[in-house]
C-alpha positions as CSV (number, residue, x, y, z in Angstrom):
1,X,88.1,-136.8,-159.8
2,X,86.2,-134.1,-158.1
3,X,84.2,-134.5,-154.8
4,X,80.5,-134.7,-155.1
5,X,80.6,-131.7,-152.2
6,X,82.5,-129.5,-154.9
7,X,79.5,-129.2,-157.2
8,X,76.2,-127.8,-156.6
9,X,73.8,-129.1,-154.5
10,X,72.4,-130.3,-151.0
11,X,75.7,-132.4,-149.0
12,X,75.2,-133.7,-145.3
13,X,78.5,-133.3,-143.2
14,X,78.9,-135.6,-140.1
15,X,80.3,-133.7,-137.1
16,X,81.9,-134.3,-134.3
17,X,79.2,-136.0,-131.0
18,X,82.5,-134.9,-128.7
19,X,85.6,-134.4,-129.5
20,X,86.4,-131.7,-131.9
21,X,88.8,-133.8,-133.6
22,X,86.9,-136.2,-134.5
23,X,86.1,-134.9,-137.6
24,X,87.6,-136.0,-141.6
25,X,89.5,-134.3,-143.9
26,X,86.5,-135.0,-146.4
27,X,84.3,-132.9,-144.2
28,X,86.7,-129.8,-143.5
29,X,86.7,-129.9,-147.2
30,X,83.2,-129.8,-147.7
31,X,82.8,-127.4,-145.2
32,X,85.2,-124.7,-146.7
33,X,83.7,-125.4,-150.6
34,X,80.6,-124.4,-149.5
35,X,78.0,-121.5,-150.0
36,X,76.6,-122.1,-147.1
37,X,76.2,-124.2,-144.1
38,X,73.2,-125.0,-142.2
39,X,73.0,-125.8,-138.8
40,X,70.9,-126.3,-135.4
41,X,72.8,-123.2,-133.4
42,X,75.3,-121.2,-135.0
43,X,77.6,-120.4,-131.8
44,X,78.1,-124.3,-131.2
45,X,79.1,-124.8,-135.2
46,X,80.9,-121.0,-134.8
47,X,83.4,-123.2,-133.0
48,X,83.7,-126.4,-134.9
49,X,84.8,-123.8,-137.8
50,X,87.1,-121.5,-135.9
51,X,88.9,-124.4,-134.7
52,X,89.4,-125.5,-138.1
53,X,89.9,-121.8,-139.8
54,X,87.1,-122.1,-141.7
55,X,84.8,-119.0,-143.1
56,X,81.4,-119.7,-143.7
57,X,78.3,-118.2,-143.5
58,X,76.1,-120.2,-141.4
59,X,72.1,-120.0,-141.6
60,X,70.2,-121.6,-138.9
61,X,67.8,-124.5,-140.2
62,X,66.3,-126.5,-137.0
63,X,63.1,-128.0,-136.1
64,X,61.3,-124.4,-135.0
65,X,61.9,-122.7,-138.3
66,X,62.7,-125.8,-140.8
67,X,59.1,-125.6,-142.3
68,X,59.4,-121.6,-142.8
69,X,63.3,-121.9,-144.2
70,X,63.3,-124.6,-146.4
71,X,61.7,-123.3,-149.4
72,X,64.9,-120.8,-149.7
73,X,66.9,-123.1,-149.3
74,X,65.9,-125.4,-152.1
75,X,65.3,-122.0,-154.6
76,X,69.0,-121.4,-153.5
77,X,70.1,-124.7,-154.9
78,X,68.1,-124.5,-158.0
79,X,70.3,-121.8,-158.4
80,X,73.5,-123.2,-158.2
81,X,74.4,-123.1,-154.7
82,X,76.7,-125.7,-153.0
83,X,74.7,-126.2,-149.0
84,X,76.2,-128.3,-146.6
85,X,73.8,-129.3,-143.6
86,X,75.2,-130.2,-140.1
87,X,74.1,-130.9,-136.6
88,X,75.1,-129.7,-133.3
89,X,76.7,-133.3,-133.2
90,X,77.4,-136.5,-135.2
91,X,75.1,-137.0,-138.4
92,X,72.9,-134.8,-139.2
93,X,69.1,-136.6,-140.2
94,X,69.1,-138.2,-137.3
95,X,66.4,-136.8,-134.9
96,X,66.4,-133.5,-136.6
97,X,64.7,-132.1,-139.2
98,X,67.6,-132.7,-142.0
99,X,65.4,-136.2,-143.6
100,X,62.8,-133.4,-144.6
101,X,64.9,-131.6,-146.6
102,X,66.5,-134.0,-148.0
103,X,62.8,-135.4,-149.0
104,X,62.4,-131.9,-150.5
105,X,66.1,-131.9,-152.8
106,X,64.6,-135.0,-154.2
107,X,61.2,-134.0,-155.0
108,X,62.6,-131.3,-156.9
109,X,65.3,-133.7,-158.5
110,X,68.1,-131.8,-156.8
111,X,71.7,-133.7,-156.4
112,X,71.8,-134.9,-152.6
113,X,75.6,-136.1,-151.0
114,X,76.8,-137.2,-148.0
115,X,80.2,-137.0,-145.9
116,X,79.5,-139.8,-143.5
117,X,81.0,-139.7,-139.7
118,X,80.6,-140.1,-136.5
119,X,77.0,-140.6,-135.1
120,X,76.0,-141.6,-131.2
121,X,73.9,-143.8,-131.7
122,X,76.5,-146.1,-133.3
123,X,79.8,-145.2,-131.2
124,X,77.2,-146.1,-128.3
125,X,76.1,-149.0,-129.4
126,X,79.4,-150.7,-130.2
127,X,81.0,-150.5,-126.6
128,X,77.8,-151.6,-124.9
129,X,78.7,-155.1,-125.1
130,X,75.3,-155.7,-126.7
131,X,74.1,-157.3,-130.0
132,X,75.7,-154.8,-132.4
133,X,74.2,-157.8,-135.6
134,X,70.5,-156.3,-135.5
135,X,69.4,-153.4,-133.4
136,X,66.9,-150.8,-133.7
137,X,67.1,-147.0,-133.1
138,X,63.7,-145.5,-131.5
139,X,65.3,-142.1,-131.3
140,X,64.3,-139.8,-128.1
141,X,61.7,-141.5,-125.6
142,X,59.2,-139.2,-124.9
143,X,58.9,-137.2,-122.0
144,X,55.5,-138.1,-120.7
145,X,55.3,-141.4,-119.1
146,X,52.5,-143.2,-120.7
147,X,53.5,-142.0,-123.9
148,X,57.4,-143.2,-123.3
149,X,56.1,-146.8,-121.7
150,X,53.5,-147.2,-124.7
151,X,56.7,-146.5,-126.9
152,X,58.6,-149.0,-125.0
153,X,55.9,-151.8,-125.2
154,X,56.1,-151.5,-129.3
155,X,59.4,-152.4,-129.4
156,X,59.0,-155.5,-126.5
157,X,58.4,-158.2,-128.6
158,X,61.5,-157.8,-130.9
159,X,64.1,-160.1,-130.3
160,X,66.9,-157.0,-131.3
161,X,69.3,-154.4,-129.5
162,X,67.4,-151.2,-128.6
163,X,69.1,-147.8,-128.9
164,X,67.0,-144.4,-127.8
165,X,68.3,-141.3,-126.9
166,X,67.2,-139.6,-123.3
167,X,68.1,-136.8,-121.0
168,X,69.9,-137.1,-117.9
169,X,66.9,-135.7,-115.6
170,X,64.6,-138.4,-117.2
171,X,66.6,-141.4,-117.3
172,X,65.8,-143.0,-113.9
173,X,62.4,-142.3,-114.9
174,X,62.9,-143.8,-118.2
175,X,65.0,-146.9,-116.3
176,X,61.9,-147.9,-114.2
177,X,59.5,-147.9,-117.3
178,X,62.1,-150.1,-119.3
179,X,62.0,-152.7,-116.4
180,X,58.3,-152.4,-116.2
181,X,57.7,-152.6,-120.1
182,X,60.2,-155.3,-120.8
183,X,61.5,-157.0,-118.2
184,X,65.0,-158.2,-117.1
185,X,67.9,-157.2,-119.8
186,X,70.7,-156.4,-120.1
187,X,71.2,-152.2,-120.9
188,X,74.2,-149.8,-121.1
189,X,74.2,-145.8,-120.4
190,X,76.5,-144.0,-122.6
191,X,77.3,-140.4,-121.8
192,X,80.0,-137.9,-122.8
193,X,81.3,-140.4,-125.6
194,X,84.3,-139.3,-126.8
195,X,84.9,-136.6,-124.4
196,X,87.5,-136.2,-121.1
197,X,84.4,-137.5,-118.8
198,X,83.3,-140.3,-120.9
199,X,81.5,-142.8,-119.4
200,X,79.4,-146.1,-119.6
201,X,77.5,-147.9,-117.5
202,X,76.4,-151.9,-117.9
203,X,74.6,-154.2,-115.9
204,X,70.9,-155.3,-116.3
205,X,68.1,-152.5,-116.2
206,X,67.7,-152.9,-112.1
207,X,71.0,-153.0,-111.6
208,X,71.3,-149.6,-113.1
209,X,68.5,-148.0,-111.5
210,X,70.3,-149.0,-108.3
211,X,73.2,-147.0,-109.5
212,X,71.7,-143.6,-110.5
213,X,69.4,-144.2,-107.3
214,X,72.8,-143.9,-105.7
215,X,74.5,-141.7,-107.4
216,X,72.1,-139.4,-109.1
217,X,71.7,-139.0,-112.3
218,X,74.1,-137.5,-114.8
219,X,74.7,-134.7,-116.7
220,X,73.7,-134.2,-120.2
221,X,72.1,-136.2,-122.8
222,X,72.1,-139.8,-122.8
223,X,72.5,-142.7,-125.3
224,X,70.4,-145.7,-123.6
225,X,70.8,-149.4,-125.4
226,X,68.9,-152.3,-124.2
227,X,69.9,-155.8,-124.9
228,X,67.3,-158.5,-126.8
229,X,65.3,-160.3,-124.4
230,X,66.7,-163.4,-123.0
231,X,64.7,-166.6,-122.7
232,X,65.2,-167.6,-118.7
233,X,63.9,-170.9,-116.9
234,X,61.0,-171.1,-115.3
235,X,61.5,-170.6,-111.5
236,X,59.8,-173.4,-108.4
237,X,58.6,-170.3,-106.3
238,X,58.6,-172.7,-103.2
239,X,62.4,-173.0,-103.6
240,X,62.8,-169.6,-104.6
241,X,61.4,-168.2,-101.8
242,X,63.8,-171.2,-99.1
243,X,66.3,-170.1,-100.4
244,X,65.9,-166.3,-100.1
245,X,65.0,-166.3,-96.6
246,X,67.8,-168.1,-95.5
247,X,70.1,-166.1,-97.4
248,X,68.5,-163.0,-96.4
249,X,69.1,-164.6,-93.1
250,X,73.0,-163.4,-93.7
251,X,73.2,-161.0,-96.3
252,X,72.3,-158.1,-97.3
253,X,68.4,-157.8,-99.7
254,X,70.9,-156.6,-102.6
255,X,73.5,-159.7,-102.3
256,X,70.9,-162.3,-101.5
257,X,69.1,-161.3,-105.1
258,X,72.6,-161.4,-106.7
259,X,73.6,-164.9,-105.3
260,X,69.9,-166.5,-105.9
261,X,70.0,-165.1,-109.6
262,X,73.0,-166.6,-110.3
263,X,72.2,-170.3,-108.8
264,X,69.1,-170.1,-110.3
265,X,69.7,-168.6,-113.7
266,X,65.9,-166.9,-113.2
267,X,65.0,-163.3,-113.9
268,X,66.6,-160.6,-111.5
269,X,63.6,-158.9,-111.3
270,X,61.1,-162.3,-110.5
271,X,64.1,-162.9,-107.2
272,X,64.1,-158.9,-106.4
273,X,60.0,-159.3,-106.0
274,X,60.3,-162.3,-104.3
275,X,63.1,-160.8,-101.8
276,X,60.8,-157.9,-101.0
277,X,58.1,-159.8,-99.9
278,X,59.6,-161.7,-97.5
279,X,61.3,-158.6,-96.1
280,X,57.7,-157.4,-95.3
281,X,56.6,-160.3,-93.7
């Protein structure tokens, strides 16, 4: 039975988000059936299809010129042409322009396919160690402040796993508004997935800030998940605060917080506030 890729019409192609070998036999297919394959930059796909032998021309369609392009491109399926679309990486319709076209195919009645794969978003999200039941994706926080915290304080009050997207330069930035906005919870930072450098940070949002305070922040773009909220006890802050200043007495602020969140079972962040107080008394 023939592939829906091998007749005409519009068929999204997952891609690789890292490693160049991630990528099905389906979609190498799909790739060398077609007319022509759209993508975000044509020297990063160049290299995807070199490194399978593909030929192809390939026709940029991105967010600067989608609006100017796309009217072509749906004449040229009218036609009869067979159009693959792709990302730079993973699925393409995912923050990018690709849902509008696909919009378009089916305002015209146009046949639409898809050659599913990999997707960050999802590879992030399942070696979090989060909630992977219910979750929801917020795509790329913005880059101002108020408008990233008033993003973050939309999504506060649901009891999910939260996935965005962020650059490295921003992400301490975007850390502290996360712990502002909602509070103690448990997060992961997932960067180079799939690559020779791939890494993944856990701990609860503080605890993470602490790290890139550390160690700076990383390179690249960044695949941020934030557990659900977690109901906590409410906390004596006359016992709290005995107990921190005799710990602090003998450890450091950062191992007194540790060691008085885990007796207590209380927020990290209520101890933390608590801890820096009495250290400017």
């Amino acid at each position: 039975m023939a592939d829906p890729y091998s007749k005409p019409g519009l068929t999204l192609v997952s891609t690789p988000i890292g490693n160049l070998g991630d990528i099905s036999l389906r979609a190498i297919e799909a790739l060398r059936s077609a007319d022509k394959i759209l993508c975000e930059d044509t020297r990063v796909s160049k290299r995807l299809l070199e490194k399978h032998g593909i030929v192809s021309r390939l026709s940029n369609y991105h967010e600067h010129n989608a609006k100017l392009v796309r009217p072509k491109i749906i004449d040229g399926l009218k036609a009869g042409a067979k159009i693959v679309l792709i990302s730079d990486a993973g699925t393409p319709s995912i923050s990018d322009p690709g849902y509008q076209l696909v919009k378009a195919c089916i305002k015209n009645d146009l046949k639409i396919s898809t050659v599913p794969g990999p997707t960050a978003l999802i590879a992030a999200l399942t070696i979090s160690g989060l909630p992977t039941d219910s979750f929801y994706f917020g795509g790329f926080l913005p880059n101002k402040r108020n408008a990233r915290r008033k993003k973050l304080l939309e999504q506060k009050e649901l009891e999910t796993t939260l996935i965005f997207y962020d650059s490295a330069k921003r992400l301490l930035n975007s850390l502290k508004d996360a712990n502002y906005c909602l509070g103690e919870r448990s997060a992961a930072i997932a960067r180079e997935l799939t690559k020779i450098h791939e890494d993944v940070q856990r701990g609860n949002i503080l605890e993470l800030i602490e790290y890139y305070e550390r160690n700076g922040p990383p390179k690249g773009e960044v695949v941020v998940v934030i557990g659900p909220p977690t109901k906590k006890p409410n906390v004596d802050q006359k016992e709290l605060k005995l107990m921190l200043q005799e710990l602090l007495s003998n450890n450091s602020l950062r191992d007194s917080v540790k060691l008085a969140t885990d007796k207590l079972g209380v927020s990290r962040s209520i101890v933390y506030e608590q801890a820096l107080n009495i250290n400017k008394e």
